[in-house]
N, C-alpha and C positions, 0 to 999 in steps of 0.2 A: 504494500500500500504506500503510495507517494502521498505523507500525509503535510497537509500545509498550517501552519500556526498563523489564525484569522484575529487579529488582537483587538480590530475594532467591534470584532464579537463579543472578545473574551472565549473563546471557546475553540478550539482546535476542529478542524472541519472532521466529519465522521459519519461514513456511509447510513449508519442507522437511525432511525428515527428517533427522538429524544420528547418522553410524554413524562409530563411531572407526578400523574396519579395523586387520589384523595388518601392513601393510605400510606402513612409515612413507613418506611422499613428499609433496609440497607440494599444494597447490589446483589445480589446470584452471582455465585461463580463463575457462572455460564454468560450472564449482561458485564461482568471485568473481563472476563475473557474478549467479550467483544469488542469492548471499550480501550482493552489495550493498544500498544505497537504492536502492528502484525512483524512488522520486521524483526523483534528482539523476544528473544526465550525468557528472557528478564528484563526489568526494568534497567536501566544507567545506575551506577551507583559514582558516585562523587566523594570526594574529602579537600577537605583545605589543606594546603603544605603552608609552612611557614613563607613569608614574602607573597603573601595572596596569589600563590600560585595552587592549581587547581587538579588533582590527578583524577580520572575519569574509568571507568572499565566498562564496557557492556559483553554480554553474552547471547550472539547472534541467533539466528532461527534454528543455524545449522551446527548449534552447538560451539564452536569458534568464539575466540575472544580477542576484542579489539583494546586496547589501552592509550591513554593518550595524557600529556599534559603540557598547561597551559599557565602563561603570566595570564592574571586580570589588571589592567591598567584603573588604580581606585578614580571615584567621579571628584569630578570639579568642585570648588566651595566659593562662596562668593565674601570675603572680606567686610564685614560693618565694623566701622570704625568712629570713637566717640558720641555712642549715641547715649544723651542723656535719658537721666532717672531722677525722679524727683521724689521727697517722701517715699522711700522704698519701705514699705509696709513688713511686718516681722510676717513670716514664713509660715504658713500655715498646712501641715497637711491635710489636714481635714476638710478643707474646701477641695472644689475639683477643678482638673484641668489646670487652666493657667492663672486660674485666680487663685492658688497657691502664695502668690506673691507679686512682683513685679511683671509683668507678661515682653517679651523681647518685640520689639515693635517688626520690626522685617519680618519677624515669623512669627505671629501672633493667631491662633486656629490653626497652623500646620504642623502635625505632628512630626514628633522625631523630623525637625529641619537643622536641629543644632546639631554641628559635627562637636564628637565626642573631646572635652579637653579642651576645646578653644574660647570658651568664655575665660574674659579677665575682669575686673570691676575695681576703679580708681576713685580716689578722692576728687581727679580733676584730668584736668588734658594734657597738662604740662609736664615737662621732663621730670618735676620732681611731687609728681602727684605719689600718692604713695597706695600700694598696692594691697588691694585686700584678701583674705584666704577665706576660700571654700571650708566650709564646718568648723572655720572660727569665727568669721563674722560673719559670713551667710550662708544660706542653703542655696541648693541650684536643682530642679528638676528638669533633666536632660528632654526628657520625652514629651516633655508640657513646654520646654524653652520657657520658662522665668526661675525666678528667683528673688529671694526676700533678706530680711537683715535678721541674726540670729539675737535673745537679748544677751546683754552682756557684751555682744561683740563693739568694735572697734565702729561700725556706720552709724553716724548721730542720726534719729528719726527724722531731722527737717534738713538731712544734707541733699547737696545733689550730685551725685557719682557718674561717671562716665563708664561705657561697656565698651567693650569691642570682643567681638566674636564673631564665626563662619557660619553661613549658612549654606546646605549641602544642596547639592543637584540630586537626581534620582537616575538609576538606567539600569535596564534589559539586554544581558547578553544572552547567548545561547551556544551549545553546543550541537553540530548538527553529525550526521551519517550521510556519506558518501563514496561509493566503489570501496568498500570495506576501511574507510579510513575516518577518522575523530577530527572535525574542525570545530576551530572555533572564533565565533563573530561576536566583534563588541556591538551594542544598539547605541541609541543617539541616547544624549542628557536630554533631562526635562526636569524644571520646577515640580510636576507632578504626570500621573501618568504617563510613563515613560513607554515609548514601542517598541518592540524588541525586533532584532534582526529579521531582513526578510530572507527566505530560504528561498535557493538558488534549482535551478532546474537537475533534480535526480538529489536532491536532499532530505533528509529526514531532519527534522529536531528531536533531540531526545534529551534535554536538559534546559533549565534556563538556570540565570548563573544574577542575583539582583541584589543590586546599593537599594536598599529599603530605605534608605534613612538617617544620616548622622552617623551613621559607623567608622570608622578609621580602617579597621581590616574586615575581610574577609571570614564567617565563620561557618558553621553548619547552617544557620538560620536564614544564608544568603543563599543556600542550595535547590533547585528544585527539580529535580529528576522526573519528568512525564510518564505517568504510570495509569491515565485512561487522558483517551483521544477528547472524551467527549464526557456531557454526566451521564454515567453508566444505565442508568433506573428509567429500566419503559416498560414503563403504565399506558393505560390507552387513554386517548381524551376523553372528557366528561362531561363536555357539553351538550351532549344528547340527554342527557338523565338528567343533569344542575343548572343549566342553561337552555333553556328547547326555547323560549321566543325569542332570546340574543340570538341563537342560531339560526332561529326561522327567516326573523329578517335580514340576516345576512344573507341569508340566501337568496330571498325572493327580491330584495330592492327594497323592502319598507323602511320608512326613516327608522331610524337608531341613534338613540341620544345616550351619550356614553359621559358620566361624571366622573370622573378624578377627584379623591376628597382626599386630605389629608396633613402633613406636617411641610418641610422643607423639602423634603427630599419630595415630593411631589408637586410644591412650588415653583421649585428651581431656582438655579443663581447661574452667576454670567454667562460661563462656558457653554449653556446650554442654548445656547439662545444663536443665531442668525439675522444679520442683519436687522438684528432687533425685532424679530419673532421666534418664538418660541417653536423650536423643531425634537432638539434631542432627547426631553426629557423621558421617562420612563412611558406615560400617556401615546405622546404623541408617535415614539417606535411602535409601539403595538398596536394604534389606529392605521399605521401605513402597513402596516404587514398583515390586518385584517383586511383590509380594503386589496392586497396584491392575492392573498389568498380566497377570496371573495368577491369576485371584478365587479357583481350588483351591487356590494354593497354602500347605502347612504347614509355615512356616519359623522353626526355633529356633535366634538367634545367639547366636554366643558371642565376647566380643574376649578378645585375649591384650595389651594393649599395655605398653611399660616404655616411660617417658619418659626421654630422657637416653640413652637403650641404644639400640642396632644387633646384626647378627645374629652378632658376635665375640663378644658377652657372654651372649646365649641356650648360644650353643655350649660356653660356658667352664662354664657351671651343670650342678647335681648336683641328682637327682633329689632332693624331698623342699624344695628352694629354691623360693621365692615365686615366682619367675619360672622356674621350671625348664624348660629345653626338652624336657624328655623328657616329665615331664607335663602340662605345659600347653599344647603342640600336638601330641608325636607321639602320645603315650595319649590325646587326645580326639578322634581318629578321624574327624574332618569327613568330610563329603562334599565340600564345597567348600571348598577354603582360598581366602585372602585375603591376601595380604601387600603389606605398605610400610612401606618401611624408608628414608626420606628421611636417616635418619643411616648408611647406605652409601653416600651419594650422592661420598666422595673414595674409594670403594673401587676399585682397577683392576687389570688383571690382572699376575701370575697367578692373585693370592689370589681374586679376585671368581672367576674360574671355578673353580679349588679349591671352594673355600667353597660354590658357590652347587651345585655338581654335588655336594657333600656332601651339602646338605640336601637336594634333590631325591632323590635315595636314599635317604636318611633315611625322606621321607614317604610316599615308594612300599614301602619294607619295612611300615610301620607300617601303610599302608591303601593295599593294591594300586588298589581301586578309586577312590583319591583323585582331582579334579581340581581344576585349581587358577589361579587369575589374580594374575598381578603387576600390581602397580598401578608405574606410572612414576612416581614423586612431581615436582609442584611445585618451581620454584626457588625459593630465600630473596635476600632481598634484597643480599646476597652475587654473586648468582652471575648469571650471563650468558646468555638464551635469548630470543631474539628468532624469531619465525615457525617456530619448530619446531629453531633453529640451537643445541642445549643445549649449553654447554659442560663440562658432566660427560662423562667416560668411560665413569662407571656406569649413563647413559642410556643408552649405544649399545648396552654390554656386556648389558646387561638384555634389550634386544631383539632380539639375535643369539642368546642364550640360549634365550628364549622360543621363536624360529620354530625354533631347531636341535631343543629340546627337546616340541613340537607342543605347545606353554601360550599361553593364553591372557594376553593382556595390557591395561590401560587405558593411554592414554597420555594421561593428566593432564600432564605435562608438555608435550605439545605443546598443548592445548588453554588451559592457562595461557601461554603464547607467544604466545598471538594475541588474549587478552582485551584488549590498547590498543587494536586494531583494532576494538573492539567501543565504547571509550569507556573502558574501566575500566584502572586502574594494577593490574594484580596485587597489587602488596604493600597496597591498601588492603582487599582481603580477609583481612586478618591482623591477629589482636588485636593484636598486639605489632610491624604493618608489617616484618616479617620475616620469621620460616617458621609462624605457626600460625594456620590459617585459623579462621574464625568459620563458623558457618552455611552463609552465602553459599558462602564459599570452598572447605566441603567440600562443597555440591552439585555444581560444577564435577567433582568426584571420582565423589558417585553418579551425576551425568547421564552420565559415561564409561564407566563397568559397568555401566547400565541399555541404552546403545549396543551393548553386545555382545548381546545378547538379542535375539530378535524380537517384532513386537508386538503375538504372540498365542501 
């Protein structure tokens, strides 16, 4: 199999069909097998040598073993130099993220942007400003990029300190297979989402090789060895049984008013946007790939999204409010809702089933004939979901909900669970390497609601 690495997918092309199913459960040995590299008995296996040099082994179809090794050339950092701080607040870890402390203004929201070790923090700008230390007079969290004044320490509350520190690029190399030999290609830098090498005619990828973030060397956590093409798990679509009048009318030509409800991530921010219309967001991929796979179909979207908000804050609003829930999902009447709400994702019960059997009521009073899909949101670089293993409650609760309640669901989160298996770090699908995808990241979203459909 000549297989190719689709990065504006996110997903490695692969001859099989790819159905998300209502019933969460793991791969068949038989759906990994198919999912694999037809070309290797085994997956790549990689390690770091010291000097971020890279040793590589695979073990061919035909039994044969190729070896290889490679320098990685570390990514680019970009120099900020005396940038002030004023009232540098004492260090708090008990708050999150970057309000910990001081937040580094160049990389403020983007995760892991500081390279490791190159924060300094002075009295002042001049030659004899005088220099301060890490865990005596402040703390520093690398992975949030700030930092605060520790008590006790040497930083007066009302001074103003000068920084200087690097902030990293990001990038996608790869290793590929060709006429039984191991190459390997650097990808281009990028601020965020980085694209990896494109493969050359008679090539395979069988590894990617990625600066996550702020690292200095090279470790296991920068390895990813391609171990299914594609997400392994087909299920059949379920819009015959959970959807039958969304599919009707795609079928036939009838209007189809399709709402988008939700937080940021279904908002959107800049990246997403074209000439100052809204094209890439997770919505709008899945309206054009419904409309390609259903050439009658007459579909008018509409999003609801509030950034920063979840479904406690919809609920607290008054008719007449920018974001009102009354009229800006239950008076516009969808045919099909659409929800995700990655900021319920610490919600657990009792209040999630409260809550969530409210609005479910809600929308059935409003439009008997509603039908509706939950989307499973993505984890942030926060949070912990390996092969389908989420460590949310609001994942499980969401899908106990849906099958109790006969709705339909995308499970973007499990399908984000298994992109390293594919090559890819999740969180480099995020402008900010944390929760808000780009492009890429929300295709992963529409290829999972396009799965529920059939594919005609």
């Amino acid at each position: 199999m000549n297989m190719t690495f689709i990065f504006t997918g996110t997903l490695l092309s692969c001859a099989c069909a790819i159905w998300a199913g209502q019933v969460f459960r793991q791969p068949t040995e038989q759906e990994l097998k198919q999912a694999a590299v037809q070309e290797l008995k085994s997956p790549a296996t990689l390690h770091v040598q010291k000097g971020n040099r890279i040793s590589v082994e695979v073990c061919l179809r035909d039994g044969s073993v190729i070896r290889g090794n490679f320098s990685v050339p570390p990514v680019s950092s970009q120099k900020i130099l005396r940038e002030s701080h004023s009232n540098v607040p004492l260090f708090d870890a008990r708050k999150w993220g970057w309000n910990k402390g001081s937040a580094l203004s160049r990389i403020r929201g983007s995760i892991r942007s500081l390279k490791q070790g190159s924060l300094v923090v002075k009295s002042g700008t001049g030659a004899d400003a005088q220099i301060y230390t890490e865990n005596r007079d402040y703390k520093l969290d690398e992975h949030w990029g700030c930092f605060g004044r520790i008590p006790g320490g040497r930083i007066p509350a009302d001074a103003v300190v000068s920084v200087d520190y690097e902030k990293t690029m990001r990038r996608i190399d790869s290793i590929f297979l060709r006429d039984r030999t191991l190459l390997y290609r650097q990808g281009r830098e990028a601020a965020s989402v980085p694209q990896p090498p494109a493969a050359q005619k008679g090539e395979i990828r069988i590894a990617n090789i990625a600066w996550i973030g702020g690292e200095k060397e090279l470790t296991a956590e920068n390895l990813f060895p391609i171990t299914e093409c594609c997400f392994p798990i087909r299920n059949g679509p379920v819009a015959e049984e959970l959807l039958p009048r969304t599919l009707k009318k795609l079928r036939s030509g009838e209007p189809l008013h399709v709402l988008a409800w939700g937080d940021s991530v279904t908002e959107g921010y800049w990246g997403l946007k074209q000439n100052g219309k809204w094209v890439d967001r997770w919505q709008e991929q899945f309206v054009r790939a419904l409309r390609t796979r259903f050439p009658k179909a007459r579909i008018r979207l509409t999003t609801e999204g509030w950034g920063g908000h979840n479904t406690d804050h919809y609920l607290a609003t008054k008719p007449g409010d920018i974001h009102s829930y009354q009229d800006k999902v239950l008076n516009r009447k969808a045919d099909l809702l659409i929800f995700e709400f990655l900021n319920d994702s610490g919600m657990r019960d009792p209040r999630f089933t409260r809550q969530y059997e409210r609005i479910l009521k809600d929308l059935r009073e409003a439009n008997p004939e509603i039908e509706i899909i939950a989307i499973l949101p993505h984890h942030t670089s926060e949070g912990r979901n390996i092969d389908g293993n989420d460590s949310r409650p609001y994942i499980r609760l969401l899908r106990e909900f849906c099958v109790k309640h006969h709705l339909a669901y995308a499970d973007v989160s499990h399908r984000y669970s298994r992109l390293h298996r594919q090559g890819i770090p999740p969180m480099l699908l995020m402008v900010n390497n944390h929760n808000h995808p780009l492009k890429e990241g929300m295709k992963v979203f529409a290829d999972t609601l396009l799965d529920l459909f059939p594919a005609q």
